[in-house]
C-alpha positions as CSV (number, residue, x, y, z in Angstrom):
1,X,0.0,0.0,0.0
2,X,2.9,2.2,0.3
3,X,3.9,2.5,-2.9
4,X,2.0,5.0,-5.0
5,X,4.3,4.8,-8.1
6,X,1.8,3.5,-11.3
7,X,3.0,-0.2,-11.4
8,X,4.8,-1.6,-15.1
9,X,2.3,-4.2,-15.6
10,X,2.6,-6.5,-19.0
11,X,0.9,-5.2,-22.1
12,X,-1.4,-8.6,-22.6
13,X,-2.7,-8.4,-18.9
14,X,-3.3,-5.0,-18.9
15,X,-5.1,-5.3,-22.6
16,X,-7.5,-8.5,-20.6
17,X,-8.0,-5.9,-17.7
18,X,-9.4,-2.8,-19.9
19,X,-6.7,-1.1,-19.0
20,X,-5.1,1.4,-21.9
21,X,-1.4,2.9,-22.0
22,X,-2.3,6.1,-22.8
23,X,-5.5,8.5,-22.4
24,X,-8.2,8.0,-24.6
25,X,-10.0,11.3,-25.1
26,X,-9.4,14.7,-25.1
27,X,-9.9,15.8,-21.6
28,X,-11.6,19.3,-20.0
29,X,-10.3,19.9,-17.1
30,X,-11.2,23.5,-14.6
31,X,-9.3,24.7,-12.7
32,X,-11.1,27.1,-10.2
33,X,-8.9,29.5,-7.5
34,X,-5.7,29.7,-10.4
35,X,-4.5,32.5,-8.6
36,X,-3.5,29.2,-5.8
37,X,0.4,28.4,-5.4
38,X,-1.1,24.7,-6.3
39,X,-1.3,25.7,-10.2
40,X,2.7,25.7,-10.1
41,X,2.6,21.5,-9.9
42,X,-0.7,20.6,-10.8
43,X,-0.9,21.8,-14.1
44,X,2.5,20.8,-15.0
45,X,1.6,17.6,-13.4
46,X,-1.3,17.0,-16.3
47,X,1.3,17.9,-19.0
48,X,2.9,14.7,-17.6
49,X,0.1,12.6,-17.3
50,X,1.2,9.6,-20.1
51,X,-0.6,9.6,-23.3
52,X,-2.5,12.5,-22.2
53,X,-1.3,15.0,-25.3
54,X,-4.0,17.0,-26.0
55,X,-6.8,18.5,-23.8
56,X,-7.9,21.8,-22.2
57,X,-7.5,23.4,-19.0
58,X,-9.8,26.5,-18.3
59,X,-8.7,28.6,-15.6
60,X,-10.9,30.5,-12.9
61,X,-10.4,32.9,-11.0
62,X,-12.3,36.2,-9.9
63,X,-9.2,38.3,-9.5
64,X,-8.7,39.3,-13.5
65,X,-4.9,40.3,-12.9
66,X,-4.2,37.1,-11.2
67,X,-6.1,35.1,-13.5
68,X,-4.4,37.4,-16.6
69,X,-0.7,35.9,-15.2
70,X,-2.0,32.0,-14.6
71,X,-2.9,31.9,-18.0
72,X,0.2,33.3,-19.5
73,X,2.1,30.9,-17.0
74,X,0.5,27.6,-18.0
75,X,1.1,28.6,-21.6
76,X,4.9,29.1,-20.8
77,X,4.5,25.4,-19.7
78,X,2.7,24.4,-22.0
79,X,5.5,25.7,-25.2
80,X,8.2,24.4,-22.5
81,X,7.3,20.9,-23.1
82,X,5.9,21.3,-26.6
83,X,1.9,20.3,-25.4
84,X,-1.1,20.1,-27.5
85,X,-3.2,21.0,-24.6
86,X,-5.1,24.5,-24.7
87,X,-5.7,26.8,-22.2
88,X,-8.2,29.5,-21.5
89,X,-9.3,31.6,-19.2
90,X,-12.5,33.5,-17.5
91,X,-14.0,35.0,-14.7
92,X,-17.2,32.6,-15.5
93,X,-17.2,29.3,-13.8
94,X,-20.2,28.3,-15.1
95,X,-19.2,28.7,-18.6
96,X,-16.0,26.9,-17.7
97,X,-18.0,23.8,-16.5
98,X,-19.6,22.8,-20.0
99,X,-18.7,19.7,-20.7
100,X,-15.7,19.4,-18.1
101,X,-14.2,16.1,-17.2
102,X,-12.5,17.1,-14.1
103,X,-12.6,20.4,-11.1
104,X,-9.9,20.7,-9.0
105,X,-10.8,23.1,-6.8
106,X,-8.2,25.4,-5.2
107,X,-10.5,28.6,-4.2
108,X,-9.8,30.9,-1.8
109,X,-12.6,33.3,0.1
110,X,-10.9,36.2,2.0
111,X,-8.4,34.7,3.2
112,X,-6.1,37.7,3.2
113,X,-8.7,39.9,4.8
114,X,-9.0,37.5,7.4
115,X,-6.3,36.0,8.2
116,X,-5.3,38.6,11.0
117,X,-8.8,38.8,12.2
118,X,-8.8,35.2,13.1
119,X,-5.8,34.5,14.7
120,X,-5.9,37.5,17.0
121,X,-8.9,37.6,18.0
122,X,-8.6,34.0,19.5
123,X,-5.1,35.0,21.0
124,X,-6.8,37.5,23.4
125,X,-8.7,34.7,24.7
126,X,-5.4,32.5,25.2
127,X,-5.8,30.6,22.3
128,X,-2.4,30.2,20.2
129,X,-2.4,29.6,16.8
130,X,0.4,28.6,14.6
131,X,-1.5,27.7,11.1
132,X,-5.4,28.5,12.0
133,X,-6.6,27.4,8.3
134,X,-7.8,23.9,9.2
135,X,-9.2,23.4,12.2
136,X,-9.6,25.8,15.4
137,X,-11.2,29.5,15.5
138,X,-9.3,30.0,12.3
139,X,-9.8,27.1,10.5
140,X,-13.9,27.6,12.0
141,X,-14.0,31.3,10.2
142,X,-12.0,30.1,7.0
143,X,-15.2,27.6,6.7
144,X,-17.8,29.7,7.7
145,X,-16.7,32.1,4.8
146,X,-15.6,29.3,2.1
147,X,-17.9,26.1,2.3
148,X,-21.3,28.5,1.4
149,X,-19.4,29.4,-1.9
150,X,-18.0,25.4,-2.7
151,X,-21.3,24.2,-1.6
152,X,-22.6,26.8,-4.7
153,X,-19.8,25.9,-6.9
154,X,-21.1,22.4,-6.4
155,X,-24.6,23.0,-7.5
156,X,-22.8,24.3,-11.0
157,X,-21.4,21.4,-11.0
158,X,-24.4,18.8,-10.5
159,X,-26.4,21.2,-12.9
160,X,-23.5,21.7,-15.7
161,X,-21.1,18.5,-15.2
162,X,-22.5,15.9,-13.2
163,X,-20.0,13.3,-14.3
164,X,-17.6,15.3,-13.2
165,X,-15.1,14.2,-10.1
166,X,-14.4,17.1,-7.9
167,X,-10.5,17.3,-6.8
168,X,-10.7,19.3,-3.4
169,X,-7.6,20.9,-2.6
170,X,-9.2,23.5,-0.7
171,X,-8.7,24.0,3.3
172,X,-10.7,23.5,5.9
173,X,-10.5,19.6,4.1
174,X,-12.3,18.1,6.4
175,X,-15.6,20.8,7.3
176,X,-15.3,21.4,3.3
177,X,-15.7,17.6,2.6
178,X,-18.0,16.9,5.4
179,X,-20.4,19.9,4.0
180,X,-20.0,18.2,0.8
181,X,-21.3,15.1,1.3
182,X,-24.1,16.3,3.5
183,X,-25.5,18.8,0.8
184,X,-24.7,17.4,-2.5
185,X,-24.8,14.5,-4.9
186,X,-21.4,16.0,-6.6
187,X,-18.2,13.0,-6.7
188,X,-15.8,14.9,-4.4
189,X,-12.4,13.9,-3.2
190,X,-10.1,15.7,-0.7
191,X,-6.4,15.6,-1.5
192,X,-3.7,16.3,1.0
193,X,-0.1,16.0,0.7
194,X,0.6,15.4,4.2
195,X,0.7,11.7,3.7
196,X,2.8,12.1,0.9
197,X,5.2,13.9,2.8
198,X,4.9,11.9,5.9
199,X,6.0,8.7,4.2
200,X,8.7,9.8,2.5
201,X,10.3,10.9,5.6
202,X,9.8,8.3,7.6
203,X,11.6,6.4,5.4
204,X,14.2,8.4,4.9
205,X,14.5,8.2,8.7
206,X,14.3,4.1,8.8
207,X,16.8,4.4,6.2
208,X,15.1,1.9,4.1
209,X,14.1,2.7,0.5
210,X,10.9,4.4,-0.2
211,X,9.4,1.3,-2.4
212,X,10.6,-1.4,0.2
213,X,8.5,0.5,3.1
214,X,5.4,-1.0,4.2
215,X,2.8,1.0,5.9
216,X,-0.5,1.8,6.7
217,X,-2.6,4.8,7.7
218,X,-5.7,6.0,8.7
219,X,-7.5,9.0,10.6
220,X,-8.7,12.0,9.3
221,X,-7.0,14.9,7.5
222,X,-3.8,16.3,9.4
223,X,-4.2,13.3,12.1
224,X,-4.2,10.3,10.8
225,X,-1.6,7.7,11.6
226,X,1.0,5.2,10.3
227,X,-0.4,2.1,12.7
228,X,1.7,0.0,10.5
229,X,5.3,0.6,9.5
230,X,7.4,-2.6,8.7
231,X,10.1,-3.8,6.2
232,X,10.6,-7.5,4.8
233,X,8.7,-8.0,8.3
234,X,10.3,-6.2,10.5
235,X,8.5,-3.6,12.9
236,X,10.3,-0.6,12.2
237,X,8.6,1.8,15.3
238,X,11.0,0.4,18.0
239,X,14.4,1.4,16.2
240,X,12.9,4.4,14.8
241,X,11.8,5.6,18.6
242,X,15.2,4.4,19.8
243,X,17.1,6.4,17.4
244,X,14.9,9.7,18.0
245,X,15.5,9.7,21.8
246,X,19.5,9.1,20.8
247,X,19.9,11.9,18.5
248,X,16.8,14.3,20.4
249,X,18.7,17.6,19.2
250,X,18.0,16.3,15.3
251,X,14.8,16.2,15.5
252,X,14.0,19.7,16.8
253,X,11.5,20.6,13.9
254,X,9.6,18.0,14.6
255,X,8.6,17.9,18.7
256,X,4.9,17.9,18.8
257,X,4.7,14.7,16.4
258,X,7.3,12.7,17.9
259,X,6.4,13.4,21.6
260,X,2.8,11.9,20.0
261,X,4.6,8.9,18.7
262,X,6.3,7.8,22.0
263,X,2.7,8.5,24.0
264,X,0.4,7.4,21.5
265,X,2.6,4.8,19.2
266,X,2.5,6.0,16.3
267,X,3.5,8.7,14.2
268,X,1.0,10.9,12.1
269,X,0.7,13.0,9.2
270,X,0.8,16.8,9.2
271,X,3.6,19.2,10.4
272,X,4.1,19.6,14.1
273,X,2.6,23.0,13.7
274,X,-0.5,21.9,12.6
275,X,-0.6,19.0,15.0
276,X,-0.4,21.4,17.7
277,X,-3.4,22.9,16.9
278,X,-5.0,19.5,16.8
279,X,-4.6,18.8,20.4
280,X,-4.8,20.2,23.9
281,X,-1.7,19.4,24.9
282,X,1.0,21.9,23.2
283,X,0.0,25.5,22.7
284,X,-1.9,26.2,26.4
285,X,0.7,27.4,28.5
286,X,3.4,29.1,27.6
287,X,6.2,27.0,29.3
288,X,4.5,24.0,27.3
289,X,4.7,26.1,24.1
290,X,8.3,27.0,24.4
291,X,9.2,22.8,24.6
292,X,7.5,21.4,21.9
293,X,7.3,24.6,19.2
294,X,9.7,25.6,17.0
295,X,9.8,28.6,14.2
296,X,7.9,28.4,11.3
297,X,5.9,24.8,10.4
298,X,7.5,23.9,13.6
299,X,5.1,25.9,16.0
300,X,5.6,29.3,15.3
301,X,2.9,32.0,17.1
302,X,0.7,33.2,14.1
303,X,3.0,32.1,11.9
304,X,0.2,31.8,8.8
305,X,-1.2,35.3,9.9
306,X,2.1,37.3,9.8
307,X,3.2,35.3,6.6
308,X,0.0,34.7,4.3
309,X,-0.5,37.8,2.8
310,X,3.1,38.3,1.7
311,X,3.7,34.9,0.8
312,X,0.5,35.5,-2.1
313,X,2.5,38.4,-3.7
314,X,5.6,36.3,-3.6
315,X,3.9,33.5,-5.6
316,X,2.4,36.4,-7.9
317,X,5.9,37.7,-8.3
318,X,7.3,34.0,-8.9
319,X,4.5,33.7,-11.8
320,X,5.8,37.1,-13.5
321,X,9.5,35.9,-12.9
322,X,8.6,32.8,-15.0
323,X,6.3,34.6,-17.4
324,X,9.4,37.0,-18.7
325,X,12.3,33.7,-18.1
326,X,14.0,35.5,-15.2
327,X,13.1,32.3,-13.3
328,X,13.1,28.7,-14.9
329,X,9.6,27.2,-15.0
330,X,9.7,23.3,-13.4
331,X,7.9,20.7,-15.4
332,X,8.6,17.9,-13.8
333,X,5.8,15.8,-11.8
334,X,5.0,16.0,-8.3
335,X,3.6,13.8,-6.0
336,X,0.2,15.2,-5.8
337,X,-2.2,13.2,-6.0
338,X,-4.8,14.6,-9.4
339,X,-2.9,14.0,-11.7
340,X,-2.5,10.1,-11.2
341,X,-6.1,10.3,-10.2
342,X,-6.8,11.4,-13.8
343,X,-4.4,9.4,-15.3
344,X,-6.1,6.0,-13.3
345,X,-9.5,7.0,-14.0
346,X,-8.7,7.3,-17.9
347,X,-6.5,4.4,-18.4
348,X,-8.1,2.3,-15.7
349,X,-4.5,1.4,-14.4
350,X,-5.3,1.0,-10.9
351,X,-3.7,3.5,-8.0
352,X,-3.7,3.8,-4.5
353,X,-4.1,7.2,-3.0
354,X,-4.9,8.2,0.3
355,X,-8.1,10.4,0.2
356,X,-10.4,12.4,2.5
357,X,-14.3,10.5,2.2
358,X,-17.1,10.1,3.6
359,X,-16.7,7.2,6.8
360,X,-19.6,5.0,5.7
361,X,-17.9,2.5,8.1
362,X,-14.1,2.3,6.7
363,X,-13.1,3.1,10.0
364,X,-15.5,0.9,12.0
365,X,-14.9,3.0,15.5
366,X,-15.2,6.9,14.5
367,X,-18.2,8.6,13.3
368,X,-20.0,6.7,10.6
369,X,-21.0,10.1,9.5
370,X,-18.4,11.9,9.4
371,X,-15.1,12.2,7.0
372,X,-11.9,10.1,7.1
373,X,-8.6,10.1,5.6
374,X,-7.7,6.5,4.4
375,X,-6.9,4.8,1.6
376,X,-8.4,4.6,-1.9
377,X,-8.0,2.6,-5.5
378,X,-8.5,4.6,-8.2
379,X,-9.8,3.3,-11.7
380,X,-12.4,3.6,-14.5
381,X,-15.2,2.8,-11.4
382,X,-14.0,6.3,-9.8
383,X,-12.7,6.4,-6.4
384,X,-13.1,3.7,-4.1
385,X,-12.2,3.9,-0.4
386,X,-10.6,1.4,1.0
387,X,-12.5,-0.3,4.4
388,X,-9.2,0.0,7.3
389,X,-11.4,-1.3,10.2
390,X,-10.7,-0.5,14.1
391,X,-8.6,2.3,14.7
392,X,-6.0,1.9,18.0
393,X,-8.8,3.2,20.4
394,X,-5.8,6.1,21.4
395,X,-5.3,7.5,18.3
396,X,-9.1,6.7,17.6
397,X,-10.3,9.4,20.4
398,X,-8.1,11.7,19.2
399,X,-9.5,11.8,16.0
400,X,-13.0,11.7,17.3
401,X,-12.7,14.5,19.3
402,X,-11.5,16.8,16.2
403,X,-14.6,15.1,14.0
404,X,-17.3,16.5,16.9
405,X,-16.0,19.9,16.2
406,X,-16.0,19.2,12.3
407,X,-19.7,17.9,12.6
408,X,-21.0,21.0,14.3
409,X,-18.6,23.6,12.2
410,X,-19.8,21.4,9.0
411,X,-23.7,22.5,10.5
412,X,-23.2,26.0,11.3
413,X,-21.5,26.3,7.9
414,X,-24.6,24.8,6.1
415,X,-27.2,26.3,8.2
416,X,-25.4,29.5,8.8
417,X,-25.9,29.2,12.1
418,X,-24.0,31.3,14.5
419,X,-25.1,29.3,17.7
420,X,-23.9,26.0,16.0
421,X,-20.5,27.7,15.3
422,X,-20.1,28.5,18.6
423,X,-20.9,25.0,19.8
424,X,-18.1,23.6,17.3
425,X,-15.6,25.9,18.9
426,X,-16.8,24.8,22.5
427,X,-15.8,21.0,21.2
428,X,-11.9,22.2,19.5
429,X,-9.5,20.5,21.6
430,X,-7.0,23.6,22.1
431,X,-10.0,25.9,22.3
432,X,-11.4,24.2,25.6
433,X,-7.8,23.7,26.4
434,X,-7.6,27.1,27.3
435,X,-11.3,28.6,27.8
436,X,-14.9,28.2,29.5
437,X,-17.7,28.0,27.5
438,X,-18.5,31.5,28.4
439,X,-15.4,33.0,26.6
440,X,-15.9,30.9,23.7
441,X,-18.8,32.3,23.1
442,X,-17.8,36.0,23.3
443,X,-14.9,35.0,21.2
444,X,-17.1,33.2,18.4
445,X,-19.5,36.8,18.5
446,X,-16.7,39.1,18.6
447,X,-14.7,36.9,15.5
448,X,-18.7,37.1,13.8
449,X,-18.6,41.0,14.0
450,X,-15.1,41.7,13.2
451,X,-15.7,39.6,10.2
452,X,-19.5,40.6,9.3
453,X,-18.8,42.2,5.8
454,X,-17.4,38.2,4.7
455,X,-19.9,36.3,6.0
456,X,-23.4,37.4,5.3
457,X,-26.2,35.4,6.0
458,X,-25.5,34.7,9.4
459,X,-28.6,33.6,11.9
């Protein structure tokens, strides 16, 4: 299960199976949010998909200018590497989904007027915040003001494109997903990279080669865990926790995950400063704080809130800088996940991805109605999560925990329903880590008020 590379299978079993080398139509594929840093790999990423030679990819985006230089940027890719595929623009979305194959959805609503307003806000009230996008007061607000517009988008979709699978790369995942599946007969998909990234490091910790590593995973987005990791056998977790508390100063960037690991078992997913906000353990108490945190991904103090707006004109400023040749455009593939999504679904050569979906029982002891990150197989049928069973009851509460906030932020989102949003933030782990109910409620109000003009609608 660990190894997502598409496997060389022989030409005469793969013709028995359905399955084709190459693409087999010209695809339509939207791209909505192209102003997003994601455009950089993704659409590069399609160029590389095999067989795949000619197609279009429509770009949307609301913000003319930055639509103006995404365009202009996937053409430079697409002369780079000598492509059939077409590209186009508009501010139209629904004119973009005629006929679409594929919507990988990278939107973002406000986030720049926002992003101060809800990570300091919270702060007055003790709570800490290094990301704040996911989950949290932050990651609350951030879905309050995006799922109402996806949930929209999505109603294009099931009118325009019903066929169409959805490729969610939009944050909150999990209240996007979970909003989603409550509201709307759309095919959606989250993708993360965290267990991407996750993997790959912890073999390069174990030493072993990526392909040889064996592992399992399962939990939801940010948190899940690697409850098997194992090679030609071999339990790796003992060695791996041996050689951590042995060389403690090399793993400074990493704290908050590995002090999770050696109280929990296992290692997870996301970056120590998103696990931090996960939990009530790490950001409550200053002393705490200074332990475990680190700069940057690492547990930095409103690190996304004194970074995000700048780090937008930097990726604008990267696009012109490739647009004019001042900075070399990169084609090569990624590891994100759409593109081999595409590529299975179209050749039917099945791949394994791990994918945020509805529960519907894979993970037999969280909420059957909420969303989970496990594995999925991807081919011709679409994608197909993969049933994991018990989670370790440890890692399982954890995880729980962070779905009762999602299911009531999911609600309040849907309903637009201030009291439910206050009950979600009354169920975040750090949140009640650090305040009464009392005080969350104030804080919900005061973050409603301060951000009235971006979220209309509001009972």
């Amino acid at each position: 299960m660990a190894d997502n590379t598409l496997g060389h299978i022989e030409h005469s079993r793969r013709a028995n199976l359905g399955i084709s080398e190459v693409v087999g139509r010209p695809l339509k594929i939207v791209f909505l949010g192209a102003g997003s840093g994601f455009l950089q790999s993704l659409f590069p990423d399609v160029m590389n998909i095999p067989g795949a030679d000619k197609g279009e990819m429509v770009l949307v985006d609301i913000d003319s200018e930055r639509l103006s230089l995404a365009e202009k940027f996937c053409n430079k890719v697409v002369d780079k590497m000598g492509s059939k595929w077409k590209v186009s623009a508009t501010t139209d979305r629904k004119k973009a989904f005629k006929n679409a194959n594929y919507v990988i959805n990278c939107i973002e609503v406000s986030g720049v007027q926002c992003v101060e307003l809800d990570n300091d806000i919270p702060l007055k009230y003790g709570v800490d915040q290094c990301i704040g996008d996911t989950t949290g007061p932050g990651g609350l607000f951030k879905a309050l003001r995006t799922v109402p517009v996806f949930l929209e988008v999505l109603k294009d979709i099931e009118k325009i494109c019903p066929d169409a699978w959805v490729l969610n790369y939009t944050n909150p995942m999990s209240i996007l997903c979970l909003a989603a599946a409550r509201t709307s007969a759309a095919k959606v998909v989250g993708l993360c990279h965290s267990v991407q990234g996750a993997s790959h490091e912890l073999a390069r910790w174990t030493n072993v080669p990526y392909h040889e590593l064996k592992w399992n995973c399962a939990g939801v987005n940010h948190l899940a865990w690697f409850t098997e990791l194992s090679h030609n056998g071999v339990d790796l977790y003992p060695a791996l926790k041996k050689k951590v508390l042995d060389n403690h100063k090399d793993f400074e960037h990493d704290l908050v995950r590995l002090d999770l690991m050696h109280n929990f078992g296992y290692y997870c997913t996301e970056s120590t400063g998103h696990d931090s906000e996960y939990l009530p353990y790490y950001r409550k108490r200053k002393d705490i704080l200074e332990k475990y945190c680190r700069s940057g991904y690492s547990g930095e103090s409103r690190f996304y809130a004194s970074n995000w707006p700048e780090w937008r004109l930097k990726c604008d400023q990267l696009r012109r800088d490739q647009i004019t040749g001042t900075v070399e455009v990169k084609t090569e593939r990624s590891w994100e996940y759409a593109s081999y999504i595409i590529q299975a679904m179209e050749t039917n050569a099945p791949f394994v991805i791990y994918g945020n979906m509805p529960n519907n029982n894979l993970i037999t002891n969280l909420m059957h109605d909420g969303v989970v990150e496990v594995a999925c197989l991807v081919d011709r049928n679409g994608v197909n999560p993969i049933h994991y069973g018990k989670l370790a009851s440890q890692c399982a509460a954890l995880c729980d925990w962070n779905m009762r906030f999602f299911d009531l932020a999911a609600t309040a989102c849907i309903e637009k329903s201030k009291e439910a949003a206050a009950h979600a933030l009354m169920l975040d782990p750090l949140t009640a880590a650090v305040c009464c109910p009392e005080e969350i409620r104030q804080m919900t109000y005061k973050l409603f008020e301060a951000e009235a003009d971006f979220l209309q609608g509001f009972k």
